[in-house]
N, CA, C and O of each residue as an XYZ file, in Angstrom:
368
protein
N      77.264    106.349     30.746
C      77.462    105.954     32.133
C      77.471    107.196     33.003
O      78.085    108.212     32.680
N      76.556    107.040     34.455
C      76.317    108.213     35.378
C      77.751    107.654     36.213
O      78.218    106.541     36.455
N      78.257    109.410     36.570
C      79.073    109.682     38.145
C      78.925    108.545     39.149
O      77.809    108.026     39.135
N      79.781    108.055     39.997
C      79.482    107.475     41.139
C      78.831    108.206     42.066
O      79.162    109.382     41.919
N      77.845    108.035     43.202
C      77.622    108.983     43.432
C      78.861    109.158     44.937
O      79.674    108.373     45.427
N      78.460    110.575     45.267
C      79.763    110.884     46.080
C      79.181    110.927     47.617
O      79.983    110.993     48.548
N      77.855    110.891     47.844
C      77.145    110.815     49.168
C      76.241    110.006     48.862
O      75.985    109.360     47.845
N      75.627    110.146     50.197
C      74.221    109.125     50.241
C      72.876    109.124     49.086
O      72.407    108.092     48.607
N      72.540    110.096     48.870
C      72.001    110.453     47.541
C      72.114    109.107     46.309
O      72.988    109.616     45.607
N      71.816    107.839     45.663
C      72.127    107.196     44.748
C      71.588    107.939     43.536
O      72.431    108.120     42.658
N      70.545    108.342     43.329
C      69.541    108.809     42.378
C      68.279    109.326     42.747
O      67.839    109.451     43.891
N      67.575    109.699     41.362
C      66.273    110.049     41.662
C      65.469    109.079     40.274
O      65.927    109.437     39.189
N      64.797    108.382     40.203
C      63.426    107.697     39.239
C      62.154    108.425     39.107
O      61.305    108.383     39.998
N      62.060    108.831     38.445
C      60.288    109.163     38.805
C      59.922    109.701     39.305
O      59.778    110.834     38.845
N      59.475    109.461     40.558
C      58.503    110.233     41.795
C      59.117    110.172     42.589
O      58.797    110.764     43.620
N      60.729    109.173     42.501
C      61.369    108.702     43.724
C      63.007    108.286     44.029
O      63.783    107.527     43.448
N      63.111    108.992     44.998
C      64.433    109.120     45.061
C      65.240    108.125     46.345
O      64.514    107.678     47.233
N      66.394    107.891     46.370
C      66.692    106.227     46.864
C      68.090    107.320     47.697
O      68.494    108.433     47.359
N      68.375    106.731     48.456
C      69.423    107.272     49.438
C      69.888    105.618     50.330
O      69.120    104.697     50.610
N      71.431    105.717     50.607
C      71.853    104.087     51.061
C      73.110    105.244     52.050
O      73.893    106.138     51.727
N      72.777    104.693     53.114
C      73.795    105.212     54.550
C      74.493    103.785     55.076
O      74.120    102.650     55.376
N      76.177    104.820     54.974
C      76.741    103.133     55.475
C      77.891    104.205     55.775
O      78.262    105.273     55.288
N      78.285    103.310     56.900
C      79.551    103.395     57.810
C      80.480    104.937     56.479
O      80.475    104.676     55.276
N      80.965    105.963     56.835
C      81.876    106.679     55.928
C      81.592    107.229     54.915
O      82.336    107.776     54.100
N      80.177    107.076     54.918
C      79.671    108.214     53.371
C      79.676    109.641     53.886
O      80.162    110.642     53.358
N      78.957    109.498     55.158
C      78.924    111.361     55.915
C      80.176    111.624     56.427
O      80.183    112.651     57.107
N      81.445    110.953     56.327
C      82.548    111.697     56.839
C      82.587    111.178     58.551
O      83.564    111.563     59.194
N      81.521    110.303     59.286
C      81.632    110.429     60.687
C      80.889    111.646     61.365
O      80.625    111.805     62.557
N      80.570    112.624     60.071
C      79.559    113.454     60.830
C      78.246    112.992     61.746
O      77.873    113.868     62.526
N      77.471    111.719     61.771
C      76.378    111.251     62.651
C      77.169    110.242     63.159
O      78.372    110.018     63.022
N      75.947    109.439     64.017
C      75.854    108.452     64.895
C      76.128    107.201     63.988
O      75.471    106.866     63.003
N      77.032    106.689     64.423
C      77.306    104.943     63.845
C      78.159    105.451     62.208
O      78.159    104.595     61.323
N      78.841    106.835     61.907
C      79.787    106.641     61.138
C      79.012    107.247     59.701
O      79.681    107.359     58.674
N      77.608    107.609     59.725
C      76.941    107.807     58.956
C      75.779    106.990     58.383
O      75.110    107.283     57.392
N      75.680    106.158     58.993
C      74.296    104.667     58.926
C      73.201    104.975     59.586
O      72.262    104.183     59.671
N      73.195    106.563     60.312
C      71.854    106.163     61.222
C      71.182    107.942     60.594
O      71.706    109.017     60.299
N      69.920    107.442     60.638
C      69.005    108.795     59.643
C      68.664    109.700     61.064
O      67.935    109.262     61.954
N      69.254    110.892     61.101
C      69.206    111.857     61.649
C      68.616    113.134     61.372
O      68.265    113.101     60.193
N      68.297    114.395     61.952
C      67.416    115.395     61.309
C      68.637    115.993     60.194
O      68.374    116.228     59.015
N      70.211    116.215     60.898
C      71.083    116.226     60.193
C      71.545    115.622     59.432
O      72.214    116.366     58.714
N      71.602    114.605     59.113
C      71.443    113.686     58.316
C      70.438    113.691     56.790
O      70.679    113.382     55.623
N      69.339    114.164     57.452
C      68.298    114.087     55.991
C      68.730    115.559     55.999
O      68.699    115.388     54.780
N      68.964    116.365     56.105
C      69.315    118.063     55.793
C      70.225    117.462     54.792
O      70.040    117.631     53.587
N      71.150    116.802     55.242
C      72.294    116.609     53.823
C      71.714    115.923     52.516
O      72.039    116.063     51.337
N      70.887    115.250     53.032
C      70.264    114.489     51.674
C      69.768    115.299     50.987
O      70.025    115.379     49.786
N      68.594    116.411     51.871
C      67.739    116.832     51.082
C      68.400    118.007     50.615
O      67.804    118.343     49.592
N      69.562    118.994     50.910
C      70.406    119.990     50.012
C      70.892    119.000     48.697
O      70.455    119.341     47.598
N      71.969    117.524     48.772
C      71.838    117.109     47.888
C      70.793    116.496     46.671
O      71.060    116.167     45.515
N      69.608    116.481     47.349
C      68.353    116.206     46.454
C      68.111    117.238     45.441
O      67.918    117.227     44.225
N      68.199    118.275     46.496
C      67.725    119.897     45.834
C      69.023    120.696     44.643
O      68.947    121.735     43.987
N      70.139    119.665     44.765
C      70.927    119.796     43.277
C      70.886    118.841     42.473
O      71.262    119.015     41.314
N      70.451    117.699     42.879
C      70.505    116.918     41.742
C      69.006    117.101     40.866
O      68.841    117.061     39.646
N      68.170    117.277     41.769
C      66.718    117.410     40.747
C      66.029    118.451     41.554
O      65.786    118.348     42.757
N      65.676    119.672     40.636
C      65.506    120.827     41.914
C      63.850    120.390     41.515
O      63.404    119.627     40.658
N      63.130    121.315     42.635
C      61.446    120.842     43.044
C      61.301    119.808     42.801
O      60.427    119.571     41.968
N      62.099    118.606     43.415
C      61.287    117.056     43.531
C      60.474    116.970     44.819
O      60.696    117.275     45.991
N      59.574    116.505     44.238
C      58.543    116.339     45.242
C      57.930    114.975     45.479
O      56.820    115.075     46.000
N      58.283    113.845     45.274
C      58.317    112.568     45.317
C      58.831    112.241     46.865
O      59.228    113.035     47.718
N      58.657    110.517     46.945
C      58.989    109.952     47.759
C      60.352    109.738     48.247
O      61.016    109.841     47.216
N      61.217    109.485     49.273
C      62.768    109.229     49.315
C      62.427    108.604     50.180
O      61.703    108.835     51.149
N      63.220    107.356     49.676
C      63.446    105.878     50.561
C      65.063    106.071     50.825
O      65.930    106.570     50.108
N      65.133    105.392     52.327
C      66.293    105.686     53.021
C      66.699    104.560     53.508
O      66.287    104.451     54.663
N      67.511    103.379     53.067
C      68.160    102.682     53.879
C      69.748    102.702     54.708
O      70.834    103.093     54.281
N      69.387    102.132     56.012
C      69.965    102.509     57.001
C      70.173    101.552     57.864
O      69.769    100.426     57.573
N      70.803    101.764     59.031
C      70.853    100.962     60.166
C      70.233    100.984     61.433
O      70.252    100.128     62.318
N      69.579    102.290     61.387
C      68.644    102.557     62.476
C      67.904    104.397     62.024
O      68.366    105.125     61.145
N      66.821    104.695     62.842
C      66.358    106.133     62.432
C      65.699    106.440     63.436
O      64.762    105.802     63.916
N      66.439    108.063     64.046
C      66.144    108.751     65.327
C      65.338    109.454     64.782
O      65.529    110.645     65.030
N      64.215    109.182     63.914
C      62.799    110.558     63.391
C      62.002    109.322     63.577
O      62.123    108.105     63.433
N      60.816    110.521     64.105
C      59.905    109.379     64.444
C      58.877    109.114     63.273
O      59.216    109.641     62.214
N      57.771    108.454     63.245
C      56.959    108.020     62.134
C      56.005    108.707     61.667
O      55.340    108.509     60.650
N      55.902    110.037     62.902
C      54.680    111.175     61.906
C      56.231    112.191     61.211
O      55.876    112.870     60.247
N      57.168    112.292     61.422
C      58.287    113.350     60.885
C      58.391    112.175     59.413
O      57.985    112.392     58.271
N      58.759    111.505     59.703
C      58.723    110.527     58.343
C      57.564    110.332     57.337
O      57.691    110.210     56.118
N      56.291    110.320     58.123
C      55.590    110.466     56.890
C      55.486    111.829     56.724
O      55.524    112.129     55.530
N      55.355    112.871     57.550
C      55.208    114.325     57.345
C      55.962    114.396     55.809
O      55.333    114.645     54.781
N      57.408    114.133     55.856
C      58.315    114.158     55.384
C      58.385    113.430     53.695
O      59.104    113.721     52.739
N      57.476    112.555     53.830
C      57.179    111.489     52.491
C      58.525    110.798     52.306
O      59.191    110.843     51.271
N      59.018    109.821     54.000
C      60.225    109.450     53.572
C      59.702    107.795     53.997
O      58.885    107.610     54.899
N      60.280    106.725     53.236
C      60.276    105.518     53.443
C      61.747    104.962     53.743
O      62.663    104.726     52.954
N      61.653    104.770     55.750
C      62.812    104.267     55.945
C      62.791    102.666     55.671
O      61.860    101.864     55.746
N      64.198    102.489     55.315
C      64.216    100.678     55.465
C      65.440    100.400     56.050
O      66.526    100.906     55.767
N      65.192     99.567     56.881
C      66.490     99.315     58.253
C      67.351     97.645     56.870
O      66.813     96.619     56.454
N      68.954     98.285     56.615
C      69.533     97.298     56.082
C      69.874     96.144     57.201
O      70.086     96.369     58.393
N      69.879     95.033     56.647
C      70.164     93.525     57.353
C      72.097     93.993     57.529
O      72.747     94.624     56.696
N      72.550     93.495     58.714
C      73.830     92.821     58.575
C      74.456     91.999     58.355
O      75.683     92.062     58.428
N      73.831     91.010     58.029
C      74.460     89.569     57.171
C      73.238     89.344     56.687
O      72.205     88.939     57.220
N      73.652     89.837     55.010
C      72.780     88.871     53.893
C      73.439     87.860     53.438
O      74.662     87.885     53.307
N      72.456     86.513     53.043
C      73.590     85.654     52.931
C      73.010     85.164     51.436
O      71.793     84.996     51.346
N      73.750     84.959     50.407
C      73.061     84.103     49.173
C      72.525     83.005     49.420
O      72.712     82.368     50.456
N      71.740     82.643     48.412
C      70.894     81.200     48.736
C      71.807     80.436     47.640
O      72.444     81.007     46.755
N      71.750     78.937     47.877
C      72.149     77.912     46.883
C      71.429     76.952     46.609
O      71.796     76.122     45.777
């Protein structure tokens, strides 16, 4: 069994690495508590990327609640944002 992880960072797979921003993972350091993808924001990811798997060069998908980079910095970047829902609801 792996560490919990302790920031936004979940893992890395393959080619690709997964990051989940929610209210209190950054401490309140960004906008909305730590949910919203900032240039500061991916700086923290990507120092934590760069210890958990050094020269990854793969994709990082980022879900979030909103993202102040625009869509050529994101692909520049090889990042796949995905905006999380606020009420998921199960099906029956």
């Amino acid at each position: 069994m792996t560490d919990a992880p302790t920031g936004p960072l979940l893992g890395v797979h393959g080619e690709r690495a997964v990051a989940l921003l929610y209210n209190g993972i950054l401490k309140d350091r960004s906008p909305g508590g730590g949910n919203v993808l900032t240039r500061a924001v991916l700086k923290l990811i990507r120092d934590d990327l760069a210890t958990a798997a050094p020269g990854f060069a793969g994709d990082l998908v980022l879900y979030g609640a909103a993202c102040r980079l625009s869509e050529s910095t994101l692909k520049d970047q090889g990042i796949l944002f995905r905006q999380t829902p606020y009420d998921i609801s199960a099906r029956t």
